[in-house]
matplotlib code that plots the C-alpha trace (Angstrom):
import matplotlib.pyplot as plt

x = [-41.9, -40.9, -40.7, -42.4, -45.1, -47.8, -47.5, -48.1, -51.0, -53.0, -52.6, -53.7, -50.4, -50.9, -49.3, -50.7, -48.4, -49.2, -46.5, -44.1, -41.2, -38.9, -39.0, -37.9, -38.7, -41.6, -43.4, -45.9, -47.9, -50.2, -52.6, -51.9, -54.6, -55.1, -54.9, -52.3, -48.0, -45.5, -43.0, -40.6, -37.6, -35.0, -33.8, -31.0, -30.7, -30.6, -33.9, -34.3, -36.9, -38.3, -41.3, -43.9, -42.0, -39.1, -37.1, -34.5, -33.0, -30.9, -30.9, -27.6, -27.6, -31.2, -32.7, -35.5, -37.3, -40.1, -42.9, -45.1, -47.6, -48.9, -47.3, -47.1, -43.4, -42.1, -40.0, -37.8, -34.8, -33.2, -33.5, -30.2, -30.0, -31.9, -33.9, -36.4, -38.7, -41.5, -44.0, -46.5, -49.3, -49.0, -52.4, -52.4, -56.2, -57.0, -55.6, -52.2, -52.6, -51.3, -48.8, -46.8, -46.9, -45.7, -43.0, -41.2, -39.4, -41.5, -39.1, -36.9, -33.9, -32.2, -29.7, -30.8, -26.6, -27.4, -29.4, -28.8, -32.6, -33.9, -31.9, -32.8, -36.9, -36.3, -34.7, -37.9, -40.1, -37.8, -37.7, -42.2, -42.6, -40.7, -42.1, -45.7, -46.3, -49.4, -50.6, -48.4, -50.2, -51.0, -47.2, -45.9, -48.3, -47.5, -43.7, -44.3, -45.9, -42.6, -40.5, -42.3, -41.7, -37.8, -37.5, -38.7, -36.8, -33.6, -34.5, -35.3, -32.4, -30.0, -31.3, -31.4, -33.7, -33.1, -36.9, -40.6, -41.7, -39.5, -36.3, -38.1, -38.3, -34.5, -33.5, -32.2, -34.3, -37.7, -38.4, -39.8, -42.2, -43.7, -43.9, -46.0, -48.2, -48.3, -49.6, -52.4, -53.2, -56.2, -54.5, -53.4, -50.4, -48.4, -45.6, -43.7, -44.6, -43.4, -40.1, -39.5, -40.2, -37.1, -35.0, -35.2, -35.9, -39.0, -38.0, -35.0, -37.9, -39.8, -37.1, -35.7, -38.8, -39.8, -36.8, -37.6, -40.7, -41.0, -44.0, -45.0, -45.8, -49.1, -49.7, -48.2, -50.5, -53.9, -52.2, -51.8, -55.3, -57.0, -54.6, -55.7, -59.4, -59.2, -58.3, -60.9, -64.0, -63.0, -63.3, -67.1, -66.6, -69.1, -67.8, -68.6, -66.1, -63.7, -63.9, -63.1, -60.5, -58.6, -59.0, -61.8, -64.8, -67.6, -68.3, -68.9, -65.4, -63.8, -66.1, -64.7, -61.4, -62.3, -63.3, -60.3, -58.1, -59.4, -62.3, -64.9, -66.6, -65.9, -69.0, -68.2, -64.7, -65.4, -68.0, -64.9, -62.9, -65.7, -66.3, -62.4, -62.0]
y = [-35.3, -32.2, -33.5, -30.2, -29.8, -32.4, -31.3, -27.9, -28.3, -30.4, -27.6, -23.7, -22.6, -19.2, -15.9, -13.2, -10.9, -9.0, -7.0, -5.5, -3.4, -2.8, -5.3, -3.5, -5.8, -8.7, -9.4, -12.8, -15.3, -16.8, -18.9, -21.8, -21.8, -25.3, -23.5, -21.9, -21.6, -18.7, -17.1, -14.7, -13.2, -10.8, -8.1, -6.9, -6.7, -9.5, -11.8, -14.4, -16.4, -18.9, -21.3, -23.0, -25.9, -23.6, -24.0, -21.1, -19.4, -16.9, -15.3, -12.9, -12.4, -12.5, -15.4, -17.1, -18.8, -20.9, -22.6, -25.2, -25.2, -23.2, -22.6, -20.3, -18.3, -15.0, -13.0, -10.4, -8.0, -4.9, -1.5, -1.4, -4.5, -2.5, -5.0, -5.2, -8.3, -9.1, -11.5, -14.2, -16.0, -19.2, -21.3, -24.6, -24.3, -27.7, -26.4, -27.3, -31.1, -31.6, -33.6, -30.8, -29.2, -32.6, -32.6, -29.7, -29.8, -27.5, -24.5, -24.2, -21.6, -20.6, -17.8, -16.0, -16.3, -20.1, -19.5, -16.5, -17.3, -17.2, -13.6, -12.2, -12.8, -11.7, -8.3, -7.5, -8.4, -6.2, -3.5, -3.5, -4.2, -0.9, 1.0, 2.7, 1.6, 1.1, -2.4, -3.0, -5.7, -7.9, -7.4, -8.7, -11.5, -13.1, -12.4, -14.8, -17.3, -16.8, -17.2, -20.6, -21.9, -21.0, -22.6, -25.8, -25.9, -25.0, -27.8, -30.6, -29.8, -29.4, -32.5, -30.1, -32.1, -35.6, -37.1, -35.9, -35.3, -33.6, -35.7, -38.3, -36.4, -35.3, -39.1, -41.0, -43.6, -43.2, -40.1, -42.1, -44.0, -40.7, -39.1, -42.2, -42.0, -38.0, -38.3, -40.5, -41.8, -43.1, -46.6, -49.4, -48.4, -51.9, -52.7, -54.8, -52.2, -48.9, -50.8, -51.6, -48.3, -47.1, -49.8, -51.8, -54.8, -55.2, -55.1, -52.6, -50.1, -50.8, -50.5, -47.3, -45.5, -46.1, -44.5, -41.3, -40.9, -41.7, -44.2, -47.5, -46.5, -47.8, -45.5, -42.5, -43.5, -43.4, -39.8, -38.3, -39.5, -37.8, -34.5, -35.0, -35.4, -32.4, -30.3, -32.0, -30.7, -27.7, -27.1, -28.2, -31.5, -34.0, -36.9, -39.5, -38.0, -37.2, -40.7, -42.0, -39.8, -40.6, -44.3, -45.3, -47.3, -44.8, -42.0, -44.5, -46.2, -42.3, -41.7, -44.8, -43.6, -39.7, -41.5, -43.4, -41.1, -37.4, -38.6, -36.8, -37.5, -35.8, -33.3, -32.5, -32.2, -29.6, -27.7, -27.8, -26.4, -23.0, -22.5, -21.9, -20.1]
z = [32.0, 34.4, 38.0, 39.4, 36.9, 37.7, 41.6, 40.9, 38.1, 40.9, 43.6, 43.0, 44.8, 45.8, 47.8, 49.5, 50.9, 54.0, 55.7, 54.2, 56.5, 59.4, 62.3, 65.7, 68.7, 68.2, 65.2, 66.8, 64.5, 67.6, 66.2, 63.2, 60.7, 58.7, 55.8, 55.1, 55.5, 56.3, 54.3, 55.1, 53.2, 55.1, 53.2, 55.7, 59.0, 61.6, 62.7, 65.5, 64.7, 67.6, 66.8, 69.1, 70.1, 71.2, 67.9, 67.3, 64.5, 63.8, 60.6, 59.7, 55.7, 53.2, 53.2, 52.4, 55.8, 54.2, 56.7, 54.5, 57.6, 59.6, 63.9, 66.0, 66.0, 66.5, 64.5, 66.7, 66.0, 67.8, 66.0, 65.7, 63.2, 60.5, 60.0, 56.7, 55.8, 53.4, 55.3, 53.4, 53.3, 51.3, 50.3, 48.7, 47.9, 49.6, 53.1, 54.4, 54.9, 51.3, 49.6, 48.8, 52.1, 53.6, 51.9, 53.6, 57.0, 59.7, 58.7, 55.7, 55.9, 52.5, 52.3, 48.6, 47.9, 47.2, 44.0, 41.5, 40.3, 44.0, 44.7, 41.2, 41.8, 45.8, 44.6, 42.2, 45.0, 47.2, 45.0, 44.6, 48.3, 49.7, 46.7, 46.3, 43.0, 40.7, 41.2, 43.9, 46.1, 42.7, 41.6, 44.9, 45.1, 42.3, 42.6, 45.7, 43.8, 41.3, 43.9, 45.6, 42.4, 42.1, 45.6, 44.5, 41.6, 44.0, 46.0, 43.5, 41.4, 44.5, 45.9, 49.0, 51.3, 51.9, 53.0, 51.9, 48.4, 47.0, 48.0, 46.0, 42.8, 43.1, 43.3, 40.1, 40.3, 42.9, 40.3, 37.7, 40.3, 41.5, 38.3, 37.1, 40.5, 40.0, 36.2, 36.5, 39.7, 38.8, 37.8, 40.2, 40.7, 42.4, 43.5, 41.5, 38.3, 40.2, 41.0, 37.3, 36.5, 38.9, 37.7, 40.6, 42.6, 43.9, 48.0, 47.3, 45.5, 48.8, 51.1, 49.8, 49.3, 52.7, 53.7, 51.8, 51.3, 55.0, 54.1, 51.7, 48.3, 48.9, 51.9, 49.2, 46.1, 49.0, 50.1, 46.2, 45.3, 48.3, 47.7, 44.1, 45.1, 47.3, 44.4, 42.2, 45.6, 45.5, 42.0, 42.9, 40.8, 41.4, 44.2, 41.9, 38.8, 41.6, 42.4, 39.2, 38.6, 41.6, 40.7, 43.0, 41.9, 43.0, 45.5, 48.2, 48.0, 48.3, 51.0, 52.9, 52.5, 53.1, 56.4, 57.0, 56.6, 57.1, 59.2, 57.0, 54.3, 50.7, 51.3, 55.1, 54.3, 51.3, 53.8, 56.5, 54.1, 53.0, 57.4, 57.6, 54.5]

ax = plt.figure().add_subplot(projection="3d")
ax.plot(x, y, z, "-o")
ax.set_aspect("equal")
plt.show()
C-alpha cells in the first residue's frame, strides 16, 4: 500500500492562489483563520519572514515556505532584492485541526534545489502565475495542489521531518502500523496487534511511537477516526454511518467523543464548520 495515498483520499486537499508578484516592503497575514494554511514559494529575490510568536526567517534562494496552519506573519523585502512570490491558500476541507495538518512543524522552509520534482512543478507554476493566460487562476490552483503533493512525497521519502505524521510513515517499521490504522479504522486497532504489524515488541512499539508520533497510538487511532469522520460530515453523510465507519457503535458513542475531544457535537461541529466557511 502507498504511505501517502490513504491520507490524501480522506482529506479534499486543496489550493487557491491569491497573490501573485513583487514584494517591496510588508506583505501582513493579521488574523489566523481555523481553516486554512499558508504557502509561499520565492521565485528570486530575498524575503524575511517573521511569524506571531516572533519567529524569523530569512529566505535567500527559491524556496518553498509551507505553513500547515494558519498565524499571523509577515512577509517583507527591500525593492532592491527583486523580490517575486506566489502566495496560497491551503484548505483541508475539514478545517486545519487535521491529522495531516498536525503533522507539520508551524513553518516548513524547503529550498526548490533539494528536489528536481519540487523545482520542476514550481517553474510551471512560475511560469502561469507571471503570465496572463487563458484559465490562468484554475491552472495555478491546481499546480498548488501538484505541488502539496510533491512536498509530501519529498518529505516521506527523505525522512525529512523527524516527529508528526509523516515521520511515522517514513519509518521502517511504525509505517505498517499507520498504514493499517489509515486503511480501515473502523476496526479495534490494539496494541499488541499494531506492534506485530511493525515487527516489534509490544512496549518498544509503544515506546517508540510515542516518541514520534508525539502521542499513544490509542490517542492517534481516536484522532484519525475523528479526522476521518470530519471528512465523512462534510460530505453530509448521515452521523450514524459516519459512526460506523469510523468504528463506533452508533451516533451517540461519536457524539461522546465529538464532545471529548472538539467539544461539539457531530451536528454543531458540521454547522461551525458552514458559519466559518
Amino acid at each position: 500500500m502507498l504511505k501517502l495515498s490513504e491520507v490524501l483520499n480522506r482529506f479534499n486537499l486543496s489550493a487557491q492562489v491569491f497573490y501573485a508578484g513583487d514584494v517591496c516592503g510588508t506583505l501582513a497575514f493579521e488574523h489566523a483563520s481555523p481553516l486554512e494554511g499558508h504557502m509561499h514559494l520565492i521565485k528570486q529575490g530575498r524575503l524575511a519572514i517573521r511569524t506571531g510568536d516572533t519567529s524569523a526567517y530569512l529566505i535567500e534562494r527559491p524556496s518553498l515556505v509551507f505553513m500547515a496552519r494558519s498565524q499571523p506573519h509577515q512577509l517583507r523585502a527591500q525593492l532592491e532584492a527583486g523580490t517575486q512570490v506566489v502566495c496560497a491558500s491551503i484548505l483541508y476541507g475539514v478545517g486545519n485541526n487535521n491529522p495531516l495538518a498536525n503533522a507539520f512543524p508551524p513553518v516548513l522552509v524547503l529550498p526548490l534545489d533539494e528536489d528536481p520534482r519540487l523545482a520542476f512543478v514550481c517553474t510551471w507554476l512560475f511560469d502561469e502565475a507571471f503570465a496572463e493566460l487563458e484559465g490562468r487562476q484554475l491552472a495555478i490552483n491546481r499546480l498548488g495542489e501538484l505541488l502539496v503533493l510533491q512536498m509530501l512525497r519529498h518529505l516521506v521519502e527523505r525522512a525529512s521531518l523527524h516527529t508528526g505524521m509523516l515521520a511515522g510513515l517514513a519509518h521502517p517499521q511504525l509505517h505498517k502500523a499507520l498504514l493499517a490504522i489509515h486503511g480501515d479504522p473502523a476496526r479495534a486497532w490494539g496494541l499488541v496487534e499494531l506492534a506485530n504489524l511493525a515487527g516489534m515488541s509490544r512496549s518498544k512499539f509503544a515506546e517508540l511511537f510515542k516518541a514520534v508520533l508525539g502521542q499513544p497510538p490509542g490517542d492517534y487511532l481516536i484522532e484519525w477516526r475523528l479526522g476521518v469522520a470530519q471528512s465523512l460530515l462534510r460530505q453530509l453523510k448521515p452521523v450514524g454511518l459516519v459512526a460506523h465507519e469510523v468504528g463506533y457503535e452508533n451516533a451517540s458513542v461519536l457524539a461522546r467523543v465529538f464532545r471529548k475531544k472538539i467539544g461539539l457535537t457531530p451536528l454543531e461541529w458540521l454547522e461551525r464548520q458552514r458559519e466559518l466557511a
